[in-house]
Backbone bond lengths (Angstrom), bond angles and torsions (degrees), N, CA, C in turn:
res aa  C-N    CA-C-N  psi(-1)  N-CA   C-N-CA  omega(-1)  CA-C   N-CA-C  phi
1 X - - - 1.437 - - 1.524 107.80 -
2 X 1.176 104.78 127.39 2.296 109.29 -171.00 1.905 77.26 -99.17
3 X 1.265 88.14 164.90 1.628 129.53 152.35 1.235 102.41 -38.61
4 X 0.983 140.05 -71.61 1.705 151.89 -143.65 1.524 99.75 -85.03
5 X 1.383 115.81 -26.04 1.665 115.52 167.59 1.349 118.40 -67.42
6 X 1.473 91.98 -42.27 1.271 104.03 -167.90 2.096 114.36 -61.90
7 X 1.421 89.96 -61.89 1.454 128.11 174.01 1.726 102.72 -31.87
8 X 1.544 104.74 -40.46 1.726 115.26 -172.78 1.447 94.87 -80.32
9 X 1.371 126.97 -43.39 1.735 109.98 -164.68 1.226 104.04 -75.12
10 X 1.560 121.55 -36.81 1.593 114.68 177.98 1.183 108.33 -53.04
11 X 1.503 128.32 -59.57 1.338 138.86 177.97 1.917 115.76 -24.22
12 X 1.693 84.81 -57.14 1.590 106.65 -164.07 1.727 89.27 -60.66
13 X 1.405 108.20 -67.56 1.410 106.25 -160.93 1.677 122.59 -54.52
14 X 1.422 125.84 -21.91 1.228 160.18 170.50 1.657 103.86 -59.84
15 X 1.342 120.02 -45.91 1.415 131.66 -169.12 1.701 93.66 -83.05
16 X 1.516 119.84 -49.91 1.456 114.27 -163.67 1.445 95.22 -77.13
17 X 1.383 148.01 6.84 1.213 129.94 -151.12 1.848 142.97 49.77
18 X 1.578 85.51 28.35 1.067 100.81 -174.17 1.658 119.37 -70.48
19 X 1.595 110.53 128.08 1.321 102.71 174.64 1.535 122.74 -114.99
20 X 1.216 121.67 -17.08 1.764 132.17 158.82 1.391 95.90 -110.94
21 X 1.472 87.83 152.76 1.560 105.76 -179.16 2.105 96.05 -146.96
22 X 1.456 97.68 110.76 1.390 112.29 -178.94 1.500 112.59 -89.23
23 X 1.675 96.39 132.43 1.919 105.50 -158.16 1.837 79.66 -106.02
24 X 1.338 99.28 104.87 1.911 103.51 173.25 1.210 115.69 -86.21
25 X 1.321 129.50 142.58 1.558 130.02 -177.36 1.928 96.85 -149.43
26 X 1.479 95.45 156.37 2.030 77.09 169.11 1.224 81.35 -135.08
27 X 1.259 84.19 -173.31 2.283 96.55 -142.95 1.795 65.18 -124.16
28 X 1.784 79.92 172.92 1.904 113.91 -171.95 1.497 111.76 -48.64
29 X 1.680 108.61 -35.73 1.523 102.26 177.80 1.430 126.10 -79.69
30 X 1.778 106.66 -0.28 1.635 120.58 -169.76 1.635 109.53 78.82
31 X 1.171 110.88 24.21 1.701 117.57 170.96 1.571 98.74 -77.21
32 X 1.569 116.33 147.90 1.333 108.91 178.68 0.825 109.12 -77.74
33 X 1.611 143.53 -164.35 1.923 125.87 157.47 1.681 85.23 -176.74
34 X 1.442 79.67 125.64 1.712 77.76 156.86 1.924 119.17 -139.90
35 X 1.041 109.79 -179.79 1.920 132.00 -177.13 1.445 98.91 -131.53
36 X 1.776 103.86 116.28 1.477 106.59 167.14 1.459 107.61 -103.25
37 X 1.251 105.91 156.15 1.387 138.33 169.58 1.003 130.13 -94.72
38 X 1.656 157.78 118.33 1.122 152.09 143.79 1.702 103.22 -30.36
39 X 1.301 104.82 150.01 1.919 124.87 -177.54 1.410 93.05 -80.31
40 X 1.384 121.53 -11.92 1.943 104.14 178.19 1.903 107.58 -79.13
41 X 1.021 97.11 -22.07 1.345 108.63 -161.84 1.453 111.56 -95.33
42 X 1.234 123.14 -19.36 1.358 137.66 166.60 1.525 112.52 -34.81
43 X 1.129 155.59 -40.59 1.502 131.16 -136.71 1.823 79.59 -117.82
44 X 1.522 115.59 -50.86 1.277 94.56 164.68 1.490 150.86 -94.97
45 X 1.451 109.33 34.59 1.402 128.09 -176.98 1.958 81.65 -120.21
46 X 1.442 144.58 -16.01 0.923 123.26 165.38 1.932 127.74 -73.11
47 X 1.227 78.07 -11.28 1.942 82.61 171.63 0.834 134.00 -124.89
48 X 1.955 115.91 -2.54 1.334 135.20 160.93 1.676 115.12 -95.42
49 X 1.043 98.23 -10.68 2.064 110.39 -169.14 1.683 108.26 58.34
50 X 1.073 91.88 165.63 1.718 102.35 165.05 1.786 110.45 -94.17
51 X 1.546 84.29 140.03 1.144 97.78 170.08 1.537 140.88 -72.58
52 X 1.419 129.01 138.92 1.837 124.98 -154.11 1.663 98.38 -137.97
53 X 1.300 112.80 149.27 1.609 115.78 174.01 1.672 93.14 -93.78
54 X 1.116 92.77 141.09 1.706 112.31 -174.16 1.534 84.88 -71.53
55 X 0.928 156.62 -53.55 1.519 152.85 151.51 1.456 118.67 -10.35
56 X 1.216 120.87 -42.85 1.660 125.15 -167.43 1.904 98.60 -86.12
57 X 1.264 122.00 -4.45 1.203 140.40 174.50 1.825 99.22 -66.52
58 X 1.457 116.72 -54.86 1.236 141.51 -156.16 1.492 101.07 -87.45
59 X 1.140 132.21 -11.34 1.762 137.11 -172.78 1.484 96.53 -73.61
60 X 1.605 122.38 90.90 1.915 109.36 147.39 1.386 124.10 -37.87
61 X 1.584 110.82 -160.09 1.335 120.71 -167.47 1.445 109.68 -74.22
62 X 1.567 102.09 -32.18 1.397 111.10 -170.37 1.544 118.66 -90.80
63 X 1.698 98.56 27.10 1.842 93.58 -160.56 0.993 133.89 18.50
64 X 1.601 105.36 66.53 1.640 123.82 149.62 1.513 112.94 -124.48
65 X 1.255 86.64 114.03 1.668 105.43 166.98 1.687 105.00 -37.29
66 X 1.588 103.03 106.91 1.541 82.83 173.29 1.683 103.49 -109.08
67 X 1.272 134.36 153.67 1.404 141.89 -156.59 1.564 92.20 -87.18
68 X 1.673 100.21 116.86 1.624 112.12 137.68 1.301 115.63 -164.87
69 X 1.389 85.82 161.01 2.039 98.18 -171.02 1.012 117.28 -48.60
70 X 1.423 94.44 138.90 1.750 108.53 -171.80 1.475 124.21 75.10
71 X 1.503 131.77 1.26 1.026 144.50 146.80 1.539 129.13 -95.81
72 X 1.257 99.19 20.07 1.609 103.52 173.13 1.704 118.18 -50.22
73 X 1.314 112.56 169.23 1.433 108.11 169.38 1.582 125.72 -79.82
74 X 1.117 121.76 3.98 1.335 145.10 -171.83 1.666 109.26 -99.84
75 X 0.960 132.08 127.04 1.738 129.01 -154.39 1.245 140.85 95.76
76 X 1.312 130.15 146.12 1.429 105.85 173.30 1.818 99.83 -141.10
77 X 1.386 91.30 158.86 1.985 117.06 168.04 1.178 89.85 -99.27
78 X 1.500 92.97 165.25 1.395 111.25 170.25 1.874 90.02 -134.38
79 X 1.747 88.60 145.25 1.602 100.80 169.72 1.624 114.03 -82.94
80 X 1.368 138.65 99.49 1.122 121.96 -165.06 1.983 96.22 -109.08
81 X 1.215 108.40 116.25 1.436 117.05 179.46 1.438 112.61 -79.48
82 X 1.722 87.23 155.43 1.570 110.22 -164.08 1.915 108.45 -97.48
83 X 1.570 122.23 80.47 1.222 101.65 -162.11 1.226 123.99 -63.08
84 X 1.345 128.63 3.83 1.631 120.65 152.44 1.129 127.78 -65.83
85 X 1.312 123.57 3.33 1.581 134.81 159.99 1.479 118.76 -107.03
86 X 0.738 112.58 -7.43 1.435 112.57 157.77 1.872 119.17 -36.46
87 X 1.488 105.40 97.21 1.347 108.98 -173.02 1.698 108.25 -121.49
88 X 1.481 128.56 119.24 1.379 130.36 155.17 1.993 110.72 -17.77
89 X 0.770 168.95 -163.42 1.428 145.11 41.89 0.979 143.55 -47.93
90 X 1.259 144.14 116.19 1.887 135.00 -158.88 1.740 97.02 -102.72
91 X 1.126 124.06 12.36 1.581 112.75 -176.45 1.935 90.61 -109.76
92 X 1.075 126.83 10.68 1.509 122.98 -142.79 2.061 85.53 178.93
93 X 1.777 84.90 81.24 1.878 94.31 171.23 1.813 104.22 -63.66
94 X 1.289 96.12 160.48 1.695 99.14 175.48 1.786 104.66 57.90
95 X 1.060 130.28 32.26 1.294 114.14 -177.14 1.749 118.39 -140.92
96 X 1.038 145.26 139.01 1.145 154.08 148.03 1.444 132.22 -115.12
97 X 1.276 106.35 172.98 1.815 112.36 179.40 1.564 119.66 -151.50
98 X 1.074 118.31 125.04 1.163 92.62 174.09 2.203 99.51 -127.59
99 X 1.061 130.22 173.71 1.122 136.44 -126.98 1.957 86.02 -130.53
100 X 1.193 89.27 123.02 1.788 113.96 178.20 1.109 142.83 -94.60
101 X 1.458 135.49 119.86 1.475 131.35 165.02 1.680 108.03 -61.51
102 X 1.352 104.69 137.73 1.824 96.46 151.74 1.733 107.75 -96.89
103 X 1.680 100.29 125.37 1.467 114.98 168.92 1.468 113.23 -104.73
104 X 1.288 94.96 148.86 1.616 88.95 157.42 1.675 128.36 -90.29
105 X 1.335 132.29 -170.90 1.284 114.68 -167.67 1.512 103.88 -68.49
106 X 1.592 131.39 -34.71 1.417 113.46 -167.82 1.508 104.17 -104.21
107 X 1.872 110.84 55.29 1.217 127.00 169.45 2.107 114.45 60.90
108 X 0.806 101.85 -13.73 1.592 115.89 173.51 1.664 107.85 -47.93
109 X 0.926 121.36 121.49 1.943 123.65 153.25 1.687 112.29 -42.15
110 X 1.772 117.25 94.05 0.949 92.79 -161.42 1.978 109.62 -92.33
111 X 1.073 116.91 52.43 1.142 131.76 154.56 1.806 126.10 101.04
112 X 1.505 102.25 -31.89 1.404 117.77 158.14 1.764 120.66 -77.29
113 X 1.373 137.57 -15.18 1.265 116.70 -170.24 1.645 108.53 -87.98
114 X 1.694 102.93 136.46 0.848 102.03 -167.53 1.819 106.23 -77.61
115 X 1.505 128.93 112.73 0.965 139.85 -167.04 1.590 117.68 -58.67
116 X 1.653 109.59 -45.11 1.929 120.82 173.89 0.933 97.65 -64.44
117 X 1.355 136.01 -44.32 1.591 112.69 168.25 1.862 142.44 -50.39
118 X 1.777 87.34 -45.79 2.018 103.68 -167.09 1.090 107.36 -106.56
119 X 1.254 121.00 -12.26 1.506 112.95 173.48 1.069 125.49 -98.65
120 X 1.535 139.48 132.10 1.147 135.23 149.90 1.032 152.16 -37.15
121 X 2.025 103.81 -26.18 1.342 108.21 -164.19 1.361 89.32 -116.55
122 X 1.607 131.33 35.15 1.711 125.75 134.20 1.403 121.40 -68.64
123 X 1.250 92.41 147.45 1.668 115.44 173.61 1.368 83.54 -46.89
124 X 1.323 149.77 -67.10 1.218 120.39 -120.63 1.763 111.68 -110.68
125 X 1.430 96.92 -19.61 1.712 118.13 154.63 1.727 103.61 -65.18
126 X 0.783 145.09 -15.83 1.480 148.50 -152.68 1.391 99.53 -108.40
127 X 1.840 129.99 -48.89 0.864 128.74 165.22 1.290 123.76 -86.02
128 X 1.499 133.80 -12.03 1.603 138.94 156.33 1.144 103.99 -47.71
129 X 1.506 121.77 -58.74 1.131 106.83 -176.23 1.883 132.92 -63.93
130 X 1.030 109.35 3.40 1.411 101.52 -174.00 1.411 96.61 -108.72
131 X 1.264 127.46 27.37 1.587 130.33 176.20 1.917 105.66 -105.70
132 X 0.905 133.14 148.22 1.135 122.62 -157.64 1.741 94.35 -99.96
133 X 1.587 115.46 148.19 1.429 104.07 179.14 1.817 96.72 -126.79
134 X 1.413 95.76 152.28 1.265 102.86 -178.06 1.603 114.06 -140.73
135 X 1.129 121.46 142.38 1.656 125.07 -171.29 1.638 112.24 -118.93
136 X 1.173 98.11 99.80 1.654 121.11 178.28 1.755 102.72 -64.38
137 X 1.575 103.27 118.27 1.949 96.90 175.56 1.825 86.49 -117.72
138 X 1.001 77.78 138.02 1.827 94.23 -176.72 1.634 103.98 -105.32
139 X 1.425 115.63 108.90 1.780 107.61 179.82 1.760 100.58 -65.08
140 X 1.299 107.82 152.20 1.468 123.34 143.37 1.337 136.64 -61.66
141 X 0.925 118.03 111.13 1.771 108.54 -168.39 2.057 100.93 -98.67
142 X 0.854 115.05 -177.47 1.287 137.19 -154.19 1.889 97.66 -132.30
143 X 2.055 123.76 93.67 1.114 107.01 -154.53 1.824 89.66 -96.87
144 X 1.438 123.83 -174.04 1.286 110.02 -137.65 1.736 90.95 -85.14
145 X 1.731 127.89 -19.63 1.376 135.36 -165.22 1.312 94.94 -66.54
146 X 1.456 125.59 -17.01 1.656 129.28 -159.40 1.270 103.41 80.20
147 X 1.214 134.91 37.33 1.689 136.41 146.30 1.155 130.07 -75.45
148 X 1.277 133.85 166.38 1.684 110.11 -172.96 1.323 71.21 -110.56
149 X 1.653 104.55 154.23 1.688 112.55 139.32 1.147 111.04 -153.11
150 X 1.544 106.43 149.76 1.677 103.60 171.68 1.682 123.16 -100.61
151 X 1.578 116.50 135.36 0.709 125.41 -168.11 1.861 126.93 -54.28
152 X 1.356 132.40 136.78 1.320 108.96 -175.42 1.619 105.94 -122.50
């Protein structure tokens, strides 16, 4: 990641009015998860990452820490973001995300992140992306008893 990457997402996020900026990572079970950021903190939380308990790696569906090596609560990852993902959100004013490696402190893969997911530069992130994505908002209608329901 250069300066000039960096320099563009502050820029970018600054222009949309962005005021959180969500550092996404998915944990071992493929749950999404993210850590937001204030927009002041952005240019240097983009080259230091945010910090993660090697533990919150280990949280199932039911958030319970379940015990295994090397996910103790003792340690930390860092979320180090990918600024080619750097995306606005329009469902979520003031908000962005952009999409995370877990590093360890001397920048190394420290062995749990699941990579087809956070990285960009997988084969298989490489070809996701050239599929077009689209986000269906379904209004609520008003049914005649005075119930809400949404339409399917």
């Amino acid at each position: 990641m250069t300066e000039l990457q960096i320099l563009r997402v502050v820029e970018a996020a600054r222009a949309a009015d962005v005021r959180l900026i969500r550092f996404e990572y998915c944990d071992v079970s493929g749950v999404a998860r993210t850590k937001a950021i204030h927009v002041d903190q952005l240019e240097h939380k983009m080259l230091e990452g945010v910090g993660l308990t090697r533990a919150q790696m280990s949280i199932n569906l039911l958030e319970e820490v379940v015990p295994i090596e090397g996910m103790e609560p003792v340690g930390e990852i860092r979320l180090v973001p990918d600024p080619a993902t750097f995306t606005v959100l329009p469902w979520s004013p003031g908000s962005a995300s952009v999409l995370c490696n877990q590093l360890d402190h001397d920048r190394a893969d420290w062995g749990a992140c699941p990579p087809s997911r956070t990285s960009t530069t997988s084969p298989l992130n490489r070809r996701a992306a050239t599929f077009p994505t689209t986000l269906r908002v379904t209004p609520r209608s008003t049914a005649p008893s005075g119930t809400t329901t949404t339409p399917r």
